[in-house]
C-alpha positions as CSV (number, residue, x, y, z in Angstrom):
1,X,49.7,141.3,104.8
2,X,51.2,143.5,107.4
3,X,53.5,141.8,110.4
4,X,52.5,142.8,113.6
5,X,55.2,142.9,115.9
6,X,54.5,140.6,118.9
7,X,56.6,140.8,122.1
8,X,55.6,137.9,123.2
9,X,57.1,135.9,120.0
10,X,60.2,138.5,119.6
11,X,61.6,137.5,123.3
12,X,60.8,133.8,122.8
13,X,62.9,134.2,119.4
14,X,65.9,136.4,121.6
15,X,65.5,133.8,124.6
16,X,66.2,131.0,121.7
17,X,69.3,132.8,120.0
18,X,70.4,133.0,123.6
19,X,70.2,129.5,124.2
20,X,71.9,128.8,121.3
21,X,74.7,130.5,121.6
22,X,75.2,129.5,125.3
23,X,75.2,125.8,124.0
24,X,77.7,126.1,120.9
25,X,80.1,128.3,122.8
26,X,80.0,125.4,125.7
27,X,80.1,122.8,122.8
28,X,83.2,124.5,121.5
29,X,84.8,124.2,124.8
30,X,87.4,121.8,125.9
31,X,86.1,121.4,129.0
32,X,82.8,119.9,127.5
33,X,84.7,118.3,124.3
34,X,86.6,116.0,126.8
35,X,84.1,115.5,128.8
36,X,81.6,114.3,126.4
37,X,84.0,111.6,125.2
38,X,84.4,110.6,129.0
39,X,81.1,110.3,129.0
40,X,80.8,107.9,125.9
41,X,84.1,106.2,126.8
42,X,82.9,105.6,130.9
43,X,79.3,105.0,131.1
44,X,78.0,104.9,134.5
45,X,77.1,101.4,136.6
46,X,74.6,99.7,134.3
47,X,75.0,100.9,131.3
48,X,76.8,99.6,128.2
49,X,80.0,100.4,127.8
50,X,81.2,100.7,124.1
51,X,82.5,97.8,122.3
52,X,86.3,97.6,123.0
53,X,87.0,97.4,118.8
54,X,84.6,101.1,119.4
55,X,86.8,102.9,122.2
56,X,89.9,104.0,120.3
57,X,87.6,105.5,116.9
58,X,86.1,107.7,119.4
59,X,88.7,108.8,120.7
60,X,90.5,109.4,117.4
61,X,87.7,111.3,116.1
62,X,86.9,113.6,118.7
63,X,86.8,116.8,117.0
64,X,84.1,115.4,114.5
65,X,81.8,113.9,116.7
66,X,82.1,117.6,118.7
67,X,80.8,119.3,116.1
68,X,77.9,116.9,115.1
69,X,76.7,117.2,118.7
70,X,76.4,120.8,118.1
71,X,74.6,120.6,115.1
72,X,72.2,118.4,116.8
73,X,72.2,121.4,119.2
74,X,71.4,123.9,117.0
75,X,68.4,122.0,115.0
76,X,67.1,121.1,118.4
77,X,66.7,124.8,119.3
78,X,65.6,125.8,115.9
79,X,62.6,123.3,115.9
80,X,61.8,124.3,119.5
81,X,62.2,120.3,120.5
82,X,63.6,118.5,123.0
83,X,65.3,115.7,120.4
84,X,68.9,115.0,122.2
85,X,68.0,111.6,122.7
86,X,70.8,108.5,123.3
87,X,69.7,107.2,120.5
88,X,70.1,110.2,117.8
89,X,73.3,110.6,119.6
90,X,74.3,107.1,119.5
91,X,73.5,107.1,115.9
92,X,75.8,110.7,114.8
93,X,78.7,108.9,116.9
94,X,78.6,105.8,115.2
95,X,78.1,107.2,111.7
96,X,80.8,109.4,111.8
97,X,83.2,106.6,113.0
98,X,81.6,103.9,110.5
99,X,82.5,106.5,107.6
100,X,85.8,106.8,108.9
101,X,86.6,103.8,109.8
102,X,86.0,102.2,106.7
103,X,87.5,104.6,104.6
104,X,91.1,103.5,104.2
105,X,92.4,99.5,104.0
106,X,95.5,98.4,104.8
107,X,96.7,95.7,102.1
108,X,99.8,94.7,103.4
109,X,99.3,93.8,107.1
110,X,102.9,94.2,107.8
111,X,103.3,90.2,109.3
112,X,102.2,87.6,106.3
113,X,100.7,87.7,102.7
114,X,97.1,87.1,104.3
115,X,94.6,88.9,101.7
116,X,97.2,87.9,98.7
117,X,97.9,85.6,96.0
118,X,101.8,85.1,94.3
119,X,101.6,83.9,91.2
120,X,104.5,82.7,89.3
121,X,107.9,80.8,90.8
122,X,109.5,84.7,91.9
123,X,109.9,84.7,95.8
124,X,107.4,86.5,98.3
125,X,107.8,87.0,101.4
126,X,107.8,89.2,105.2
127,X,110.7,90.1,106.5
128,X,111.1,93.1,109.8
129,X,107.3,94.5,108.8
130,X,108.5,95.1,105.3
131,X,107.2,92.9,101.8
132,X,110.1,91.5,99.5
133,X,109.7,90.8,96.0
134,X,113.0,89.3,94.4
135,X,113.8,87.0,91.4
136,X,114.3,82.9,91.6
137,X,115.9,80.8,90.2
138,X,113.8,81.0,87.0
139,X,114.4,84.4,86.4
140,X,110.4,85.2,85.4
141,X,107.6,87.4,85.7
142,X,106.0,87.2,89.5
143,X,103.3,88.6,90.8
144,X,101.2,89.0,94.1
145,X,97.9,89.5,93.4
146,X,95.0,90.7,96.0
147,X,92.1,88.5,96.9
148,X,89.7,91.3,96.2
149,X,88.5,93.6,93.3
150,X,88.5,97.0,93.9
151,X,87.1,99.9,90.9
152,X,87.3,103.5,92.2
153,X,90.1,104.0,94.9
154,X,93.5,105.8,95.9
155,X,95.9,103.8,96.5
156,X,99.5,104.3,98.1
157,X,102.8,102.5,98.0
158,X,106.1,102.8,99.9
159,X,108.8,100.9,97.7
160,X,112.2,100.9,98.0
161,X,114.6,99.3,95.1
162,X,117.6,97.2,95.8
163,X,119.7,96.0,93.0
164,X,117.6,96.5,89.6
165,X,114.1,97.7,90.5
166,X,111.8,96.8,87.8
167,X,108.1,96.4,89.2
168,X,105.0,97.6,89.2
169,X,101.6,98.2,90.6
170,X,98.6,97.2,88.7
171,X,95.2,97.7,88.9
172,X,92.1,97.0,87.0
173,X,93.1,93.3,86.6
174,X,93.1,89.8,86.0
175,X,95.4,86.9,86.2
176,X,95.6,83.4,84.8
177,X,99.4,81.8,85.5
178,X,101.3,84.5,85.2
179,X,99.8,86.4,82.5
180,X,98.2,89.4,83.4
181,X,95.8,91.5,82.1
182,X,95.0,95.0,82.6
183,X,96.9,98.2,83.6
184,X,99.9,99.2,85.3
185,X,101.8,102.1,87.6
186,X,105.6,102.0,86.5
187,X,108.0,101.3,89.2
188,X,111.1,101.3,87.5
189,X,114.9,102.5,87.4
190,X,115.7,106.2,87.0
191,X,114.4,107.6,83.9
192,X,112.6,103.9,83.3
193,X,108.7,106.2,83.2
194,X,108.3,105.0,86.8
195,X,104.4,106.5,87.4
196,X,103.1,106.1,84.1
197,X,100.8,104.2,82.9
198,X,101.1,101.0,80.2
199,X,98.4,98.6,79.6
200,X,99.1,94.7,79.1
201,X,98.5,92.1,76.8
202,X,96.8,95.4,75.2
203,X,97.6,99.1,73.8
204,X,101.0,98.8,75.9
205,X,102.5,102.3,76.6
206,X,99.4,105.1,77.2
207,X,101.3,107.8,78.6
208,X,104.6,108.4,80.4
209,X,105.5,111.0,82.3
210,X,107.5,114.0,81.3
211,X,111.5,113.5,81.5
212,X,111.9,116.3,84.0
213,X,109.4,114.5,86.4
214,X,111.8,111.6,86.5
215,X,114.3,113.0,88.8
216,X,111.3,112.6,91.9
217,X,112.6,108.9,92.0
218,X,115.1,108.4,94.7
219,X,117.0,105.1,94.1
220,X,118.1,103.5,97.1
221,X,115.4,105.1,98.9
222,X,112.3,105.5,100.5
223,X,109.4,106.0,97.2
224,X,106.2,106.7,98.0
225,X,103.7,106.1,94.7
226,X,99.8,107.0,94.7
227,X,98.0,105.7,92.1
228,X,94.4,107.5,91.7
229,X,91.9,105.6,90.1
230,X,88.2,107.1,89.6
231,X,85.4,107.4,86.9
232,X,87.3,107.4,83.7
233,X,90.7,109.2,85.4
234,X,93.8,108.2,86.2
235,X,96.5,110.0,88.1
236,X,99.4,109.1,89.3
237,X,101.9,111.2,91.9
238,X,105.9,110.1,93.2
239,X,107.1,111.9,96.3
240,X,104.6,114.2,96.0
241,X,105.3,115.1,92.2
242,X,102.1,114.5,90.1
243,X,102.9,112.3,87.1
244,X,100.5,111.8,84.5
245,X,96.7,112.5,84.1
246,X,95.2,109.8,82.0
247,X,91.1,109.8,80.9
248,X,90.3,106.8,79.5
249,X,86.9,104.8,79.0
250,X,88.2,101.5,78.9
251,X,89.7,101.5,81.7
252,X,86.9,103.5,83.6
253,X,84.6,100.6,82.6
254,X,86.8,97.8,84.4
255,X,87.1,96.2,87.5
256,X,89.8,93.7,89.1
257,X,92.2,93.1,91.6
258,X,95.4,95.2,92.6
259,X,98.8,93.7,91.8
260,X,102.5,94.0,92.4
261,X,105.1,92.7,89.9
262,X,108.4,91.6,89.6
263,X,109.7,91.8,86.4
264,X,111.8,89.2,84.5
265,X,115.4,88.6,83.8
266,X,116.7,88.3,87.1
267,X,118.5,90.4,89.7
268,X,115.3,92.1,90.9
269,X,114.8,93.3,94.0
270,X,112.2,95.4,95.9
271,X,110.8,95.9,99.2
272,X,107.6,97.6,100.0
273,X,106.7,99.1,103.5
274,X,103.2,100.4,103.0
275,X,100.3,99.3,100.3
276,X,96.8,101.3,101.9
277,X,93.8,101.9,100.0
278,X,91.1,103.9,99.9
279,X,88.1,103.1,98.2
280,X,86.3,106.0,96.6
């Protein structure tokens, strides 16, 4: 069938493009971007004011909440409908900060071992915002051991070793005493495979990173280890420097808590400064 060409229709669609554009270009602005989030952040006389837990997520996530308001824009023109209601509005804002919000956990709070477990006679404890795990008197395994499970995640770790720095960060496991079952992240002396990945009470060594990867450890120092867990793949990275790239079914089909460990023999010491997750 041949398509007439209407005027009528053709400067209805023009007088829409138009509209459009006017509205992303002012969405775009700053002018409008800060004033929008004035809006949200000061509500007039009478109306409710966002939860005070609420106020600083807005403001962190400006930008994204921006540019949902213009696609809201945009698919309000196209369908020729007035939808911009509080509501719909109300509902993008608090999406986007719900998905962002929860997005990352902070394990270590920086003031106690609330959220954690120690397990063993190996001393635990706070000290200036940072987490100290050292030997006692017995000289044995420790471990602190997280109150939840967690199953597909990246997880990060700031350690620093003091005297000799055998630890670790497991994952995928479970705890009765102070044995421990599952896998683990090697945090260990120079050229000790810190970042690879052995399994206990199990297969024991699955992979170790190559030896020229082993110079990213800087004893003494600042470390920063990221342990990525998801599906049937593991990866592990120091400073930046990825370590090993493990697939593996069995440990793709568990579940458990996250631990950190202090190994036995005695003289062990290490601090951590940072142990945030992000579930996946």
């Amino acid at each position: 069938m041949m398509k007439v060409f209407c005027p009528v229709e053709h400067s209805r669609q023009a007088r829409n493009c138009r509209q459009i554009h006017r509205c992303t270009t002012l969405a775009d602005s700053s002018d409008f971007s800060n004033g929008l989030h004035s809006h949200l952040l000061n509500l007039p006389a009478g109306r409710k004011a966002p939860n005070s837990s609420l106020r600083p997520l807005i403001k962190n996530h400006k930008s994204t909440i921006t540019i949902n308001f213009r696609m809201l824009l945009f698919c309000s023109f196209m369908t020729n409908e007035i939808i911009m209601t509080k509501k719909i509005l109300a509902f993008l804002i608090l999406s986007t900060i719900l998905k962002s919000s929860v997005a990352q956990i902070s394990l270590f709070n920086g003031r106690d071992l609330s959220g954690w477990k120690i397990h063993g006679t190996e001393e635990w404890y706070v000290e200036k915002g940072e987490l100290i795990c050292e030997s006692g008197p017995d000289k044995q395994y420790g471990y602190l051991v997280s109150e939840k499970d967690f199953k597909n995640f990246e997880l990060a770790v700031e350690f620093k070793q003091e005297s000799n720095g055998n630890s670790g960060v497991f994952f995928h496991c479970s705890i009765e005493g102070t044995k421990i079952s599952g896998w683990q992240a090697e945090v260990a002396p120079l050229n000790k495979s810190t970042g690879g990945i052995y399994e206990s009470y199990g297969r024991g060594w699955l992979i170790k990173p190559d030896t020229a990867k082993e110079k990213s450890l800087r004893e003494g120092e600042w470390n920063t280890l990221v342990v990525r867990m998801q599906g049937n793949q593991v990866t592990t990275w120091l400073n930046g420097q990825q370590m090993v790239v493990l697939q593996d079914e069995k440990i793709g089909s568990a579940t458990g808590k996250i631990a950190l460990q202090i190994h036995d023999g005695g003289g062990v010491k290490v601090r951590w400064r940072k142990v945030e997750l992000k579930e996946l």
